[in-house]
Gaussian input, Z-matrix of N, CA and C with variables (Angstrom, degrees):
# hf/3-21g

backbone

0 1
 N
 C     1     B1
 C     2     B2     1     A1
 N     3     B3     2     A2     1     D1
 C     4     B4     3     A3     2     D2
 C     5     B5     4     A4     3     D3
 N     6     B6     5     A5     4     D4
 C     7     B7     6     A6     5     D5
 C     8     B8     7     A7     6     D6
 N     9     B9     8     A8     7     D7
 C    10    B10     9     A9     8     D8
 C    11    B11    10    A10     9     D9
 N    12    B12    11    A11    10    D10
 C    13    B13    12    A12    11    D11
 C    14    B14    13    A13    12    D12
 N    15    B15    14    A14    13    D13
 C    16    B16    15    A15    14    D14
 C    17    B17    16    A16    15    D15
 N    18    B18    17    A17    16    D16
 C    19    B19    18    A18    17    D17
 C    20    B20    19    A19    18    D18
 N    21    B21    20    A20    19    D19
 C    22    B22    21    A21    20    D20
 C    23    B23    22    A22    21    D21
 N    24    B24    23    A23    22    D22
 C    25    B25    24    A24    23    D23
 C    26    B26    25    A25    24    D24
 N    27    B27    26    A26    25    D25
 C    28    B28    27    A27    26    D26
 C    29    B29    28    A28    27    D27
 N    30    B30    29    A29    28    D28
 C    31    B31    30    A30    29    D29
 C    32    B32    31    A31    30    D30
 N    33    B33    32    A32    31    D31
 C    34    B34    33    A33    32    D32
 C    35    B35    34    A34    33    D33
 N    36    B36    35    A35    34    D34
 C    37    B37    36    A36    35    D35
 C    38    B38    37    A37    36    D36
 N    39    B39    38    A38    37    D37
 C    40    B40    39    A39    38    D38
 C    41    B41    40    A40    39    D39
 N    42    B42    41    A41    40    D40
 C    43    B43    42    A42    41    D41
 C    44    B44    43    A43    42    D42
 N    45    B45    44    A44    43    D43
 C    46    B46    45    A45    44    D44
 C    47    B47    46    A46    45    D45
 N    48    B48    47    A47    46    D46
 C    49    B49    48    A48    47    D47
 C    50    B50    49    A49    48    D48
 N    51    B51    50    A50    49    D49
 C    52    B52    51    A51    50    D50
 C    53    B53    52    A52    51    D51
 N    54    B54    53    A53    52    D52
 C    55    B55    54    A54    53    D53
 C    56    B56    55    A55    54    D54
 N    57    B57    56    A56    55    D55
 C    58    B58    57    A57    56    D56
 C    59    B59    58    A58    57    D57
 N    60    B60    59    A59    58    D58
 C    61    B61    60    A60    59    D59
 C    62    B62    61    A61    60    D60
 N    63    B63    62    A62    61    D61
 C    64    B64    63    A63    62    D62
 C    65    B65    64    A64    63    D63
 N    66    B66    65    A65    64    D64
 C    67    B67    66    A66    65    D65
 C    68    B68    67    A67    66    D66
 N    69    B69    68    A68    67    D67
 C    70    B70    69    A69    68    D68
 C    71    B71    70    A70    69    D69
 N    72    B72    71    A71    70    D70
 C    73    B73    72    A72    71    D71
 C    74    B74    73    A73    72    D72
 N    75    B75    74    A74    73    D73
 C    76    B76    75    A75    74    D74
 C    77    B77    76    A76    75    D75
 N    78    B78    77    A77    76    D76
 C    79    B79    78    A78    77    D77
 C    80    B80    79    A79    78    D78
 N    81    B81    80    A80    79    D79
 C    82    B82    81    A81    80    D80
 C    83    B83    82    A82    81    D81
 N    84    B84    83    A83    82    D82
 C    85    B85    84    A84    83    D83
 C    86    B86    85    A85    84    D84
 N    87    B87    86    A86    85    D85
 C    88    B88    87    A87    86    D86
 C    89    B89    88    A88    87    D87
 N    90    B90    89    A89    88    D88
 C    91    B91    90    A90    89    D89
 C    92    B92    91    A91    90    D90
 N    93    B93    92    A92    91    D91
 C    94    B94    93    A93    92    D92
 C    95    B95    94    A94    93    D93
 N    96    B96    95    A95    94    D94
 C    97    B97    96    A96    95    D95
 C    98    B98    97    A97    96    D96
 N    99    B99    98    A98    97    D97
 C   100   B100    99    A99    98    D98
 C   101   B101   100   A100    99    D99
 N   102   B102   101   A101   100   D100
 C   103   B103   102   A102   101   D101
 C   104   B104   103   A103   102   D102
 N   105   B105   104   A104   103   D103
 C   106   B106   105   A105   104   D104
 C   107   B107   106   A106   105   D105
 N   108   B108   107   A107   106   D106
 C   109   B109   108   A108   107   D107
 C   110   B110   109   A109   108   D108
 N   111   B111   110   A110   109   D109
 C   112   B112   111   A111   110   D110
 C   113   B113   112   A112   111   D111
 N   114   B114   113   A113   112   D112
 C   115   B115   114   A114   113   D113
 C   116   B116   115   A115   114   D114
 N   117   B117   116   A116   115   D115
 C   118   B118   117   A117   116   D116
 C   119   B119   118   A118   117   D117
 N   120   B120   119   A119   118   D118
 C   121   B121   120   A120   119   D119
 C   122   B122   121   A121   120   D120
 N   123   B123   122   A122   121   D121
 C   124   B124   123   A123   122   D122
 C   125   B125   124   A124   123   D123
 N   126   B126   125   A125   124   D124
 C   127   B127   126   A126   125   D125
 C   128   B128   127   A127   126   D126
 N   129   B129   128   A128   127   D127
 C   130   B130   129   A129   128   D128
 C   131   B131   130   A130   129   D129
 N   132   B132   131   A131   130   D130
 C   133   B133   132   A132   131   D131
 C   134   B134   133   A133   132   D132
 N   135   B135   134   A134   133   D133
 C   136   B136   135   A135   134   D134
 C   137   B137   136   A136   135   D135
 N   138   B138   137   A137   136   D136
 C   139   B139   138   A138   137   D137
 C   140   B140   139   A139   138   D138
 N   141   B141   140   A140   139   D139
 C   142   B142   141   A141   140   D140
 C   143   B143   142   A142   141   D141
 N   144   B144   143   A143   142   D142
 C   145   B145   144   A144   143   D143
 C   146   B146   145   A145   144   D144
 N   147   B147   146   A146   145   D145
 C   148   B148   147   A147   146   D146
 C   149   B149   148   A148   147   D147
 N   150   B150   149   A149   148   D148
 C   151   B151   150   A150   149   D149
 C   152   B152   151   A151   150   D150
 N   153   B153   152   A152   151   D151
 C   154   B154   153   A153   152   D152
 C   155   B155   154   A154   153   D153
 N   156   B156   155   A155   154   D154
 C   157   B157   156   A156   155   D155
 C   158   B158   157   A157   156   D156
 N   159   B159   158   A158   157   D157
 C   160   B160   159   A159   158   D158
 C   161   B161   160   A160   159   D159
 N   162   B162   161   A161   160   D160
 C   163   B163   162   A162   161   D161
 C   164   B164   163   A163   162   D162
 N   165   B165   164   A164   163   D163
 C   166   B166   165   A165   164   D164
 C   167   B167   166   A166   165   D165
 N   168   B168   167   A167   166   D166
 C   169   B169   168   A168   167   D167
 C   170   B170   169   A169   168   D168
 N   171   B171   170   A170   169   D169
 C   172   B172   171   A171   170   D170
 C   173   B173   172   A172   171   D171
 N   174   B174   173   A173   172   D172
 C   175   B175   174   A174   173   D173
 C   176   B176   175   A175   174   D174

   B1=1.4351
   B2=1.5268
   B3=1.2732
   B4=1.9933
   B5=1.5486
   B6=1.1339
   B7=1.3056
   B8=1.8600
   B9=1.3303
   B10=1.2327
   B11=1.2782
   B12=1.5929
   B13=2.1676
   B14=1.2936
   B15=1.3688
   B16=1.2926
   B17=1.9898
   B18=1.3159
   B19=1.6653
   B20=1.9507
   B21=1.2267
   B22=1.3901
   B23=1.5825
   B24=1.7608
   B25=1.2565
   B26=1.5852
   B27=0.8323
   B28=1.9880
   B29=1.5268
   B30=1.2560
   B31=1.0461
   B32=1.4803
   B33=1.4955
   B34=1.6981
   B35=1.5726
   B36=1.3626
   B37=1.8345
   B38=1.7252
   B39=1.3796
   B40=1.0271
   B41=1.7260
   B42=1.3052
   B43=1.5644
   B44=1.8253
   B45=1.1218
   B46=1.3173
   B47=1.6957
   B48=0.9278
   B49=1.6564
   B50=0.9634
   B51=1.3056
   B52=1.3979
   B53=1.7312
   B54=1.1931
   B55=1.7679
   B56=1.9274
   B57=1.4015
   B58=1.3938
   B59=1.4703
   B60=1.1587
   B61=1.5586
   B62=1.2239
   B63=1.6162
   B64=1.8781
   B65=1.7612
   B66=1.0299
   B67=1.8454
   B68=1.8428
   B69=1.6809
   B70=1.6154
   B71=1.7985
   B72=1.6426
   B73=1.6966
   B74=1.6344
   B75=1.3592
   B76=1.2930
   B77=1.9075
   B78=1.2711
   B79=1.3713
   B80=1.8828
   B81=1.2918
   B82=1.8130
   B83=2.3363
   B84=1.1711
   B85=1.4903
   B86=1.5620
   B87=1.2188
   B88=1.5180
   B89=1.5285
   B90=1.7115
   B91=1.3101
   B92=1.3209
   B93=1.3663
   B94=1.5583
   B95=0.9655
   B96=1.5348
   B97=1.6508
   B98=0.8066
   B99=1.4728
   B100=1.5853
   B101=1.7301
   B102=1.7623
   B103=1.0915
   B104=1.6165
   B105=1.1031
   B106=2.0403
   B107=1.7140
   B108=1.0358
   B109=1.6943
   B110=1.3914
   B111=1.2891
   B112=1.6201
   B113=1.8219
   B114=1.6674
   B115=1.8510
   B116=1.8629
   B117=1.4699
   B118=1.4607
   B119=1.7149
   B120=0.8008
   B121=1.6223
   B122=1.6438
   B123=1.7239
   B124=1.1280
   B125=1.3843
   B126=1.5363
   B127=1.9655
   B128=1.4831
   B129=2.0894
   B130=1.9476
   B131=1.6919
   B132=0.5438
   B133=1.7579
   B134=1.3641
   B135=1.5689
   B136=1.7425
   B137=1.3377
   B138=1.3989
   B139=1.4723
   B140=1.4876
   B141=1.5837
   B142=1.6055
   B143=2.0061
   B144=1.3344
   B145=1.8575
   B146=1.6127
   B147=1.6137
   B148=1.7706
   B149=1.3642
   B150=1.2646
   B151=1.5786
   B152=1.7253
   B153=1.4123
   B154=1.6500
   B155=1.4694
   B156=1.3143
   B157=1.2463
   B158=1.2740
   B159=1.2772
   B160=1.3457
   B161=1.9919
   B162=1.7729
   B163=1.8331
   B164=1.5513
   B165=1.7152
   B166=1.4220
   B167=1.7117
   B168=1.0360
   B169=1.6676
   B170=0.7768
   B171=1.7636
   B172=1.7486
   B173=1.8396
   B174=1.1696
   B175=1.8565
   B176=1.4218
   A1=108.47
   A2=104.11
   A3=96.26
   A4=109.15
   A5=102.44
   A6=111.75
   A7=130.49
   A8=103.91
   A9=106.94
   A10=104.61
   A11=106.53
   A12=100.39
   A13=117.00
   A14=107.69
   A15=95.00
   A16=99.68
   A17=93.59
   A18=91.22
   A19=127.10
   A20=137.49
   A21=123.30
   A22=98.29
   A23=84.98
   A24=91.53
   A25=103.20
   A26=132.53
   A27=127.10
   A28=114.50
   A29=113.36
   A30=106.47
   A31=128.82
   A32=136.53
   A33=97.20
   A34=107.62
   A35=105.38
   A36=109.50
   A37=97.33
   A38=119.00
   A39=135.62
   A40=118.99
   A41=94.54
   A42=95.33
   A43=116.44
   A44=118.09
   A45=106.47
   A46=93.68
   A47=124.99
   A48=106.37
   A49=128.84
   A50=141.59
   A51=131.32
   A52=107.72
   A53=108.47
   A54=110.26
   A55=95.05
   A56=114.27
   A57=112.65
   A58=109.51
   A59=120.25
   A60=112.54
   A61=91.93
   A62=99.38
   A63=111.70
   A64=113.21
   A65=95.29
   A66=129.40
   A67=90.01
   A68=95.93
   A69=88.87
   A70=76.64
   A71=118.46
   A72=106.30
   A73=91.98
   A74=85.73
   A75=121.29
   A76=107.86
   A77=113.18
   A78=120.56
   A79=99.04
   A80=93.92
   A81=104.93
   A82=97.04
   A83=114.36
   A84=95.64
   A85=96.25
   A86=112.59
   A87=101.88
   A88=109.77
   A89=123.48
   A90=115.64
   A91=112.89
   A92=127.35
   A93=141.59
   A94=129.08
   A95=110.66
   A96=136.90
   A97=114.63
   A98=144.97
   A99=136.08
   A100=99.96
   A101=100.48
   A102=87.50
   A103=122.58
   A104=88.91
   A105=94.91
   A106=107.84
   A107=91.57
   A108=98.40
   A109=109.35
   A110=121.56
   A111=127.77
   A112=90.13
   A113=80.52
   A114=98.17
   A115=89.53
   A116=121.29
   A117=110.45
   A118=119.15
   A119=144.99
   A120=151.56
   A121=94.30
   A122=108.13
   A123=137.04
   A124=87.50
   A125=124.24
   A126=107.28
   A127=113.88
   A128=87.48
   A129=83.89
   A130=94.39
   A131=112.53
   A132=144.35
   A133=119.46
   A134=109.50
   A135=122.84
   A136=102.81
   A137=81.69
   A138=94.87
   A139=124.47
   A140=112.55
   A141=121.93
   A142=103.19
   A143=88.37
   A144=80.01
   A145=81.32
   A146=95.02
   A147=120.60
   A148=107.31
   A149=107.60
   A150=115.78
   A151=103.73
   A152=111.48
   A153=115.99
   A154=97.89
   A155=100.50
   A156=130.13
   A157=143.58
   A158=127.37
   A159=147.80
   A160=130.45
   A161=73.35
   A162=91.44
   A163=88.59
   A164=97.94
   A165=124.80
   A166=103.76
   A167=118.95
   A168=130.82
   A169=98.39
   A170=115.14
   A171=142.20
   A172=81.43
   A173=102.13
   A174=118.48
   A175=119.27
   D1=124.78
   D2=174.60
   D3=-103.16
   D4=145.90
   D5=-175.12
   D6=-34.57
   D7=-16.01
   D8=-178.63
   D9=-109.83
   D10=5.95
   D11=150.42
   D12=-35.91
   D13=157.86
   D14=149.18
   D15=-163.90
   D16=123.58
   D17=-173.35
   D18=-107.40
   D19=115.27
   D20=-174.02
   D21=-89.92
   D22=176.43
   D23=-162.48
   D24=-150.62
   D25=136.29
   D26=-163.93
   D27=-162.82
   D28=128.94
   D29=-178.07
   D30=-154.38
   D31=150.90
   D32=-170.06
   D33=-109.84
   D34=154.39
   D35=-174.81
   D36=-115.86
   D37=158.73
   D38=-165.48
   D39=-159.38
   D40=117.59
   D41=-178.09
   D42=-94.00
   D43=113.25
   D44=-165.53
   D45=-109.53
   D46=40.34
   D47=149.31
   D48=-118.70
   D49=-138.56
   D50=-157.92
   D51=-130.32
   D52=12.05
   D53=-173.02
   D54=-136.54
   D55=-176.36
   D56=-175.06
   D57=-96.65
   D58=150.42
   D59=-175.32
   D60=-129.06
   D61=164.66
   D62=152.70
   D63=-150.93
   D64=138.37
   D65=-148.85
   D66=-112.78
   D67=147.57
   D68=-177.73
   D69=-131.13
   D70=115.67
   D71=167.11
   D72=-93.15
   D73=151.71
   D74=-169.66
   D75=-124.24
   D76=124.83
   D77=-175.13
   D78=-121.70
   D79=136.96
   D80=-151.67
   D81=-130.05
   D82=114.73
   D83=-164.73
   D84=-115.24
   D85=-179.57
   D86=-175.62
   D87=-164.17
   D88=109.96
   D89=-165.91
   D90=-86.97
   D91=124.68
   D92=176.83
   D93=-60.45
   D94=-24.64
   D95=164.95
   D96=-78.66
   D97=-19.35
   D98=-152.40
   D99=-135.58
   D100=91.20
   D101=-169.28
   D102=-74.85
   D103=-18.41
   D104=-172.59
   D105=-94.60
   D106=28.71
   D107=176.44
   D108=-115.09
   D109=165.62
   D110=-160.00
   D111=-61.95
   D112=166.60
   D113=-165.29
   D114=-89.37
   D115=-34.98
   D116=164.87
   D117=-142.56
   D118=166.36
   D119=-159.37
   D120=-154.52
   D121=137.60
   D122=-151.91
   D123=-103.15
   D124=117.54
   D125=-175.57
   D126=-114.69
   D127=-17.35
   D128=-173.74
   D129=-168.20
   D130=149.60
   D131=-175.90
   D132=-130.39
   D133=149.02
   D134=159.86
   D135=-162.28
   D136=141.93
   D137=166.63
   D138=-111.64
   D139=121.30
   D140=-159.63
   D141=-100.36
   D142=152.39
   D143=169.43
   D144=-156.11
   D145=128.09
   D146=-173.47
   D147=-125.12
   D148=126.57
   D149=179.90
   D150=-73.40
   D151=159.06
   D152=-171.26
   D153=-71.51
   D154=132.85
   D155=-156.24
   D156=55.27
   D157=4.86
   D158=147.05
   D159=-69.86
   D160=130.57
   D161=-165.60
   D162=-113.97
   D163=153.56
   D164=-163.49
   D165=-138.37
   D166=151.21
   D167=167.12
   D168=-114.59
   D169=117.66
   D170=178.57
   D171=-72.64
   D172=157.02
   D173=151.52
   D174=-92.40

């Protein structure tokens, strides 16, 4: 990846039970080039809270 990548990422989450939840997505990246560097790096996070039965589109 060269630095002037740039990649999105979207997705939808959905709580299917019957009480309120909250979900932490977690986005995990991993350089192919760099071999002696960690196997993944933590780049972005959210934390969601979905009422029972309610679906959301992460960004």
């Amino acid at each position: 990846m060269k630095n002037s990548s740039a990649y999105s990422l979207s997705f939808s989450l959905s709580n299917k039970g019957n009480r309120e939840g909250t979900e932490v997505a977690q986005v995990y990246i991993r350089r192919m080039d760099d071999a002696e560097g960690p196997i993944k790096t933590l780049k972005a996070f959210k934390r969601i809270v979905l009422k029972a039965g309610e679906k959301q589109q992460v960004p």
